[in-house]
DRENDRENGU-51281 format. One record per residue: residue in one letter; x, y negated, z of N, C-alpha, C in turn. Coordinates in steps of 0.2 Angstrom, whole numbers, plus 5000, padded with zeros to 4 digits. Atoms other than C-alpha are relative to their C-alpha. Layout:
N
AXYZXYZXYZ...
//
This chain:
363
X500049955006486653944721499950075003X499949924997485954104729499450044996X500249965003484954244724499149995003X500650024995483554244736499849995005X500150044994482854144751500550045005X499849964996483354294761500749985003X499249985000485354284755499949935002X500050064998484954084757499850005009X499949994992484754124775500450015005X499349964998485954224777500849965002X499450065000487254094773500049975004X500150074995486653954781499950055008X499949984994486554054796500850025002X499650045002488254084792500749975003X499550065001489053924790499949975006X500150044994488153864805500450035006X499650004996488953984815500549995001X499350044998490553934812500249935001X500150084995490053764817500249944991X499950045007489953704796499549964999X500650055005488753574788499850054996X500249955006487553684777500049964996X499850045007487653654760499249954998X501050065001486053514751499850054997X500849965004484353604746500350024993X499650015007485153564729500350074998X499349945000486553694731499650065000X500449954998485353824737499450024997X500750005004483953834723500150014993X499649985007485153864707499850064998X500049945001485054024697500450065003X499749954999485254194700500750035001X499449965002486754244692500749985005X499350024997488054134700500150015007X499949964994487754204718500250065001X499849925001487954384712500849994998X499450005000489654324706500249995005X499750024993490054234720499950075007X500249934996489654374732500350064996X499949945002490454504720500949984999X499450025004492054414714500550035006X499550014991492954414734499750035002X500349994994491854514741500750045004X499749974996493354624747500649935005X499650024997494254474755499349955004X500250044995492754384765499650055006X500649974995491654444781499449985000X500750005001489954494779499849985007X500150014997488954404790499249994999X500750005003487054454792499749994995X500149995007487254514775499849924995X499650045004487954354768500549994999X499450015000489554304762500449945005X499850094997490654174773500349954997X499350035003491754054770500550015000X499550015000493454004766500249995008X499950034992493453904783499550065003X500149974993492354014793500350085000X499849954999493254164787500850015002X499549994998494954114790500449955008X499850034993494953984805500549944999X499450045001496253844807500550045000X499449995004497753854797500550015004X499450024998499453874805500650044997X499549975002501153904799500550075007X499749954997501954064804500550044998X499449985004503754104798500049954995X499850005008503754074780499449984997X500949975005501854104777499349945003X500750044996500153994781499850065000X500449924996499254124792499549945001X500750014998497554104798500149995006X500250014994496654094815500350065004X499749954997497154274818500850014999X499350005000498854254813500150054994X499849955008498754354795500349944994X499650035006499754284781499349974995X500750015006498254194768500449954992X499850025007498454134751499349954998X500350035002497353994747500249984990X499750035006497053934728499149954999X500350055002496053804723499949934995X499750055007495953624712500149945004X500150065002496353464712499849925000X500350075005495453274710500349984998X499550055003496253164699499949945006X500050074997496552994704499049965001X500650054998494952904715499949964997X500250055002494852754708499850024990X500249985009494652834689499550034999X500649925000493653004691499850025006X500549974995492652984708499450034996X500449955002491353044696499850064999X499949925000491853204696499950015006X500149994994491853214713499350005004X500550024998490153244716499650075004X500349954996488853354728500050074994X500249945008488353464708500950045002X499449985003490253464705500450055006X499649984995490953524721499750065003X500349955002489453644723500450064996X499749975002490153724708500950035001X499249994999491953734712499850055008X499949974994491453804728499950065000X500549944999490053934725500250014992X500149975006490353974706500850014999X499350005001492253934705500250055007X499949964995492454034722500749955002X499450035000493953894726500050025008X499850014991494753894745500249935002X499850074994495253734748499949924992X500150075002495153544738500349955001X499250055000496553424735499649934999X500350065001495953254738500549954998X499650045004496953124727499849965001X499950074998497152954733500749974999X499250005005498452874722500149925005X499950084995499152704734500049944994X499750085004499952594720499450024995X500349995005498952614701499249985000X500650014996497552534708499650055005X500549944997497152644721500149965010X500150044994497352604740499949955002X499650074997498452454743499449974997X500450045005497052384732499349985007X500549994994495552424747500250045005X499949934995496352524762499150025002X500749994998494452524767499650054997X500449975006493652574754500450074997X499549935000494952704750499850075004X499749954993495052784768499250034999X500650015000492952774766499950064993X500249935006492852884750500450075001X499749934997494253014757499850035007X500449984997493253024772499150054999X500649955006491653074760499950074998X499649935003492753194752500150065004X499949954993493153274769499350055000X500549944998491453304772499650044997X500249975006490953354756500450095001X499549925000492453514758499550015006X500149974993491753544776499450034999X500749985002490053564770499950064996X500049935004490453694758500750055002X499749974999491653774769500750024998X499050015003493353724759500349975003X499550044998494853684765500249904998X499550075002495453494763500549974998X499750045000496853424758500049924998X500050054999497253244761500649984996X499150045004498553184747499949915001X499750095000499453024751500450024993X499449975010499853034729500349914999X499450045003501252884732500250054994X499649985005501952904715500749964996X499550055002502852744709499749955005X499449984998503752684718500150085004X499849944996504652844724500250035005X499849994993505352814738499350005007X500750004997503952854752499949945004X500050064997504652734763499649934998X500250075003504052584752499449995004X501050024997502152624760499950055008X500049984994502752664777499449985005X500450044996501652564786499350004999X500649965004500152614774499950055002X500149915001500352794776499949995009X500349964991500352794797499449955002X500750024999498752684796499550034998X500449965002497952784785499950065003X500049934998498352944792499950015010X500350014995497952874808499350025002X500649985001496352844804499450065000X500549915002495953024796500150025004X499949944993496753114808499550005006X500550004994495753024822499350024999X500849995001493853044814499950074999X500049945001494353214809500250075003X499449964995495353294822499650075003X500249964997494153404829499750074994X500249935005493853514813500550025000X499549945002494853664807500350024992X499949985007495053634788500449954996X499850055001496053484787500850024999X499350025000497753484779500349934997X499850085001498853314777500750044995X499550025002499953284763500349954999X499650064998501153154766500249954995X499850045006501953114751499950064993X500149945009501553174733500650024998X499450005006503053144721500749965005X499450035000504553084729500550004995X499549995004505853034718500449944999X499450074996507552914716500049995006X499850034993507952924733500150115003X499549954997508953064744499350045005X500449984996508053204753500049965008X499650024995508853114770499549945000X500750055001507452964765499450045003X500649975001506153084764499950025006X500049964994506353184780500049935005X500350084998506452994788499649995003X500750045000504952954782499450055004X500349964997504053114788500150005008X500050014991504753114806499849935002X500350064999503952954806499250015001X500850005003502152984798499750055005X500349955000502053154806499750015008X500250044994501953084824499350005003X500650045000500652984821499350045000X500649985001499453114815500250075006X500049964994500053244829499749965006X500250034994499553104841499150015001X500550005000497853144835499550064999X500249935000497753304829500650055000X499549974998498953424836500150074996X500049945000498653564826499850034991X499950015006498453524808500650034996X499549995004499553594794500349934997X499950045003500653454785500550024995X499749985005501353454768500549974997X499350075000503153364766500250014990X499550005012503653324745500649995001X499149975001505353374741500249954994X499550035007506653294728499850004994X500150025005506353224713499250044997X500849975001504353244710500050065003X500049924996504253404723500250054995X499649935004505453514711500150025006X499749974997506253544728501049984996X499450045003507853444717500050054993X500049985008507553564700500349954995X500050055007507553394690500449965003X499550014998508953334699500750035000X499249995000510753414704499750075004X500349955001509553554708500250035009X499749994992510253564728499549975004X500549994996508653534735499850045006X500049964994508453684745500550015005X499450024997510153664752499949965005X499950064995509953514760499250005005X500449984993508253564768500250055004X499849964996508953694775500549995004X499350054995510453584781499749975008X500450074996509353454789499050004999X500749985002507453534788499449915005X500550054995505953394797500150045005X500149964994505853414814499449995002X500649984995504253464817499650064999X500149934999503453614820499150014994X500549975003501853694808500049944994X500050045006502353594792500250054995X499849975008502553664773500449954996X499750055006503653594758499650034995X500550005006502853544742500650034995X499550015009503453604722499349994997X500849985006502353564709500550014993X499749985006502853634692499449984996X500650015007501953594673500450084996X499749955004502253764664500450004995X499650025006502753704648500649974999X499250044998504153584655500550055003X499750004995504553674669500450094998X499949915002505753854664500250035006X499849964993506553994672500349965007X499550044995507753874681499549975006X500450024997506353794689499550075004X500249934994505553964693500550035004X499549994995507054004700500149975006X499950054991507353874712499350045005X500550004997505653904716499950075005X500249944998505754084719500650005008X499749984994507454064730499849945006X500250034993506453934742499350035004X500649974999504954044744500450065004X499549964993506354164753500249975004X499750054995506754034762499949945004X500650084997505553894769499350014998X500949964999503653894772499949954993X500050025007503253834754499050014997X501250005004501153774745500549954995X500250065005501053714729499649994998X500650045001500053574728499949974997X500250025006499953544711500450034997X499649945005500453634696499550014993X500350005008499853624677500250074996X499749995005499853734662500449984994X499650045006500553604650500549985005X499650054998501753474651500349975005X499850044993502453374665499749925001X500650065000501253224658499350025002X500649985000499853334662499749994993X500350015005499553344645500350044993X499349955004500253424628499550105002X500149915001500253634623499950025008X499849954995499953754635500650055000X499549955002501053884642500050065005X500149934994500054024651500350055001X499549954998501154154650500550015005X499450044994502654044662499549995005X500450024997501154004670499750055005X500249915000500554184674500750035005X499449964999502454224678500149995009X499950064992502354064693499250045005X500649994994500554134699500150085002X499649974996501154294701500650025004X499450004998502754264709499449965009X500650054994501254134723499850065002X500649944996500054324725500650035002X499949974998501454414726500249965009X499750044996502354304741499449985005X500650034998500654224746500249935002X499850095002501054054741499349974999X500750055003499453934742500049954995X499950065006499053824727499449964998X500550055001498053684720500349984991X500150025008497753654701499949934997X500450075004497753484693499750014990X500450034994496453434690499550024997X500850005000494653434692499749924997X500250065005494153294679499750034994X500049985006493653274662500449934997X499450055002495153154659500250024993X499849995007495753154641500450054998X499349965001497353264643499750075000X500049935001497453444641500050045007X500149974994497553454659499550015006X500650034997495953394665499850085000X500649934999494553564668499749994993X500749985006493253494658500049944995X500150055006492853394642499849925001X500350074999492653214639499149995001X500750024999490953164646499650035005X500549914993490553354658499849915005X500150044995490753204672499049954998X500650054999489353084667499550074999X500949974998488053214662500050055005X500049984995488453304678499750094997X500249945002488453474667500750065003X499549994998489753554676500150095001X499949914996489153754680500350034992X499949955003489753904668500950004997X499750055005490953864653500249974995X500250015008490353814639500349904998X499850035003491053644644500849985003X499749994998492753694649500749984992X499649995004494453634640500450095003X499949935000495353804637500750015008X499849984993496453784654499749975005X500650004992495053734664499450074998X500549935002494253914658500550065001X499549954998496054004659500049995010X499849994995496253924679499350025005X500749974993494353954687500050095000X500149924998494454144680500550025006X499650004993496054134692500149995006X500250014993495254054706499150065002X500549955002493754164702500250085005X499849954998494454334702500950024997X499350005001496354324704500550075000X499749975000496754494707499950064991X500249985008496154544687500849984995X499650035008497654444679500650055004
//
């Protein structure tokens, strides 16, 4: 999606030198307009590179935790924000070369939540096939210079432990194929919940081995109490007890994922006293509901995204679908007819969160 051969040069000169896949012919033959956005939105926050813009990955390097903060290659504090996918086995359709184009080059996203749900029909059903399309997904982000994340989205059962022996296969697996890139984050457990932080932390110094055996240098994203409140929706002592008895291991984040509408001050609150307190990415987070569904509530939602810019908290939007709920991006059908650029087919908080992945410093 660029402007002209030139700036399509440009790039792909680029990407290559940061050692990225260029993007397909496809991506590069679009109109006008949306590479003047893209180029104008962030231009204060990428490096121009033989008068083109870079990327996310080649302008910030592998990921590592530093204090409190995900910093970059040079060691600067970054703020990543991006979407999403629902569950693989439902809306792979959405995930598609058009679709991820757009979120990259129009949406200006940083990074890509890849959802692989285990139980619900999802893994346990084909490890193969599973590992195979979040492998795709990888190289899909790599190619358009976004970030990765890799959700293991255990949800029911709660406990992680239940898919111990699934999780250090799989994350074996990824880790090994993928080790030598720089945009790969692992999350381990999506929602934990019914079960003791003292399980959870466990399970992670189990899992997290496995993918340091392979790749030593990866960020990892450990889920907290009760659906990553960090214990909000429990006895609220969350943060407490990770700071009692943290994971041992070095270059990991804890998860929160809030719904606006559900989630109030109390919830912002915890939220805010663990962001003083522990290296912290939310990697999910809605305007409605806690169903992903139901009214919105942008103004609480506004409240939590500047509480992340100021702090430089990274985050990830669900979701990138056209799933029936209020929390999807786009309307029932955007996916099949692969109409996915501007927003004309956007529900009203999949047009409220791109202006914010867009240009975040406007709201």
């Amino acid at each position: 999606m660029r402007r002209t051969r030139s700036l399509i040069l440009s790039v792909a000169a680029a990407v290559v030198a940061a050692g990225l896949t260029p993007v397909s012919a496809t991506a590069t033959t679009a109109g006008s307009a949306e590479v003047s956005q893209w180029s104008s939105a962030r231009q204060g926050e990428y490096t121009i590179t033989n008068g083109g813009t870079s990327t996310p990955v080649a302008r910030n390097g592998q990921l590592r935790v530093c204090g409190r903060q995900l910093c970059n290659a040079q060691g600067k504090p970054i703020q990543l924000r991006g979407m999403s996918t629902h569950g693989l086995q439902w809306y792979s359709n959405c995930v598609t070369d058009a679709s991820l184009d757009v979120l990259a080059r129009e949406w200006n996203a940083d990074v890509l939540r890849i959802s692989m749900y285990i139980q619900e029909g999802g893994y346990e059903t084909d490890p193969a096939g599973f590992t195979a399309k979040v492998n795709d997904y990888i190289e899909k982000a790599t190619a358009r210079g976004m970030y990765a994340i890799v959700d293991w989205h255990m949800l029911s059962p709660g406990d992680p432990n239940f898919n111990l022996a699934r999780a250090k296969t799989f994350f074996q697996q990824i880790a090994a194929r993928h080790k030598d890139k720089t945009n790969i984050l692992y999350e381990i457990a999506n929602e934990p919940s019914d079960v003791h932080w003292s399980a959870i932390k466990s399970y992670a110094e189990q899992v997290i081995p496995v993918i340091r055996a392979q790749d030593p240098d990866g960020v990892v994203l450990v889920g907290t109490e009760d659906w990553s409140s960090l214990g909000a929706s429990g006895d609220g002592q969350g943060v407490s007890r990770i700071l009692a008895s943290p994971v041992n291991a070095a270059n990991i984040m804890y998860t929160f994922h809030f719904y606006a509408a559900s989630h109030d001050d109390y919830y912002l609150n915890t939220f805010r006293d663990a962001v003083a307190k522990l290296p912290m990415f939310v990697t999910e987070f809605g305007t409605q509901e806690a169903s992903g569904d139901g009214g919105n509530n942008f103004a609480r939602a506004q409240r939590y995204l500047d509480l992340m810019a100021e702090r430089k908290v990274s985050w990830v939007n669900w979701n990138y679908s056209d799933d029936m709920r209020t929390g999807a991006v786009f309307t029932r059908g955007t996916c099949a007819a692969g109409a996915y650029s501007g927003t004309g087919r956007l529900k009203e908080a999949g047009a409220w969160i791109r202006a914010r992945i867009r240009t975040p410093d406007d709201f």
